[in-house]
N, C-alpha and C positions, 0 to 999 in steps of 0.2 A: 584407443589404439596405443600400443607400448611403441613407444622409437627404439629403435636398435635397427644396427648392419652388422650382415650375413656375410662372412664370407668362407673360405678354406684353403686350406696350409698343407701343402707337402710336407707329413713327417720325416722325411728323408731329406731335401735339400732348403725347405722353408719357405717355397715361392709361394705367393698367396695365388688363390682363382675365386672369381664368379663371373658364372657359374660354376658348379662342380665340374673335375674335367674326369674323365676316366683315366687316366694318364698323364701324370707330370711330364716335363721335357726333360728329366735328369731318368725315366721309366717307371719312377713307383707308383705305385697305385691307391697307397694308404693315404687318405688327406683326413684333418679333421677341422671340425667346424669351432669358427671361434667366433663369438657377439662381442660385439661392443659397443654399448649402450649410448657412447659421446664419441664417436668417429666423424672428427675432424680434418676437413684436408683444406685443400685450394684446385680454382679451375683451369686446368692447362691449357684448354683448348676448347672451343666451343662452337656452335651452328644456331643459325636462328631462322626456323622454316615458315615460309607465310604463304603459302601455297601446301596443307598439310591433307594428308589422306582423310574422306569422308568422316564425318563424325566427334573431328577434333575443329577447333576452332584457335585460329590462328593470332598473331604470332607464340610460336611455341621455341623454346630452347632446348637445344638438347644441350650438354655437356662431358667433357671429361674429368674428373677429378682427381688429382694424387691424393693420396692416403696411404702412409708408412712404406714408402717405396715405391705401390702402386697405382695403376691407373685403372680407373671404373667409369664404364660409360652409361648415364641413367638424364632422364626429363630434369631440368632445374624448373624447381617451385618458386623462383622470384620474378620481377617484373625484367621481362628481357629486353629490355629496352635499358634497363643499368647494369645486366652481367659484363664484367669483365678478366681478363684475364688476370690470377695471380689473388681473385676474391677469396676471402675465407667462407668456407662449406660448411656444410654440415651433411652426411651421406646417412641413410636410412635406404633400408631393407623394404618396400609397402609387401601387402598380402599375398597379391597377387606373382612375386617374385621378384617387379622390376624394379631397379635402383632411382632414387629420389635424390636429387641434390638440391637443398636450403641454403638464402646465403645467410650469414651469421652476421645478426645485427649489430654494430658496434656501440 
């Protein structure tokens, strides 16, 4: 599996989105898709659910993460029991669609 994160850009005012929106909030409708292969952020914010819907197995982390201005909301892949806020990330695209946040080991 190739690592890379997905996201997209209004040609018109430069807001990033993911997912795709139909619609920017400045009205254009042109975005386009940009990878990057080493998208690095940190975690703003984060939830640790131990009580999780059928099929997952607890405790699980979600996350927010900034990355170049913005904020992605995706599972963190580390032990949640050391996320903290202000950790170095690393964000990944999986197959499936949904956003992946790594923490970066120092």
């Amino acid at each position: 599996m190739v690592k890379m994160f997905k996201y997209y850009v209004c040609e018109k005012c430069g807001k990033g989105y993911y997912p795709k929106k139909v619609r920017c909030r400045c009205g254009s409708t042109s975005f386009k898709e940009v990878i990057d292969e080493n998208a690095e952020g940190k975690i703003y914010t984060y939830t640790i659910i131990y009580v999780p819907p059928k099929g997952f197995t607890p405790p699980i982390a979600v996350a927010i993460a900034e990355y170049n201005g913005m904020r992605f909301l995706g599972k963190y892949n580390g032990d949640p029991g050391k996320i903290k806020i202000g950790e170095k990330v690393r964000l990944d695209t999986s197959e499936d669609g949904s956003i992946l946040i790594s923490p970066i080991e120092s």
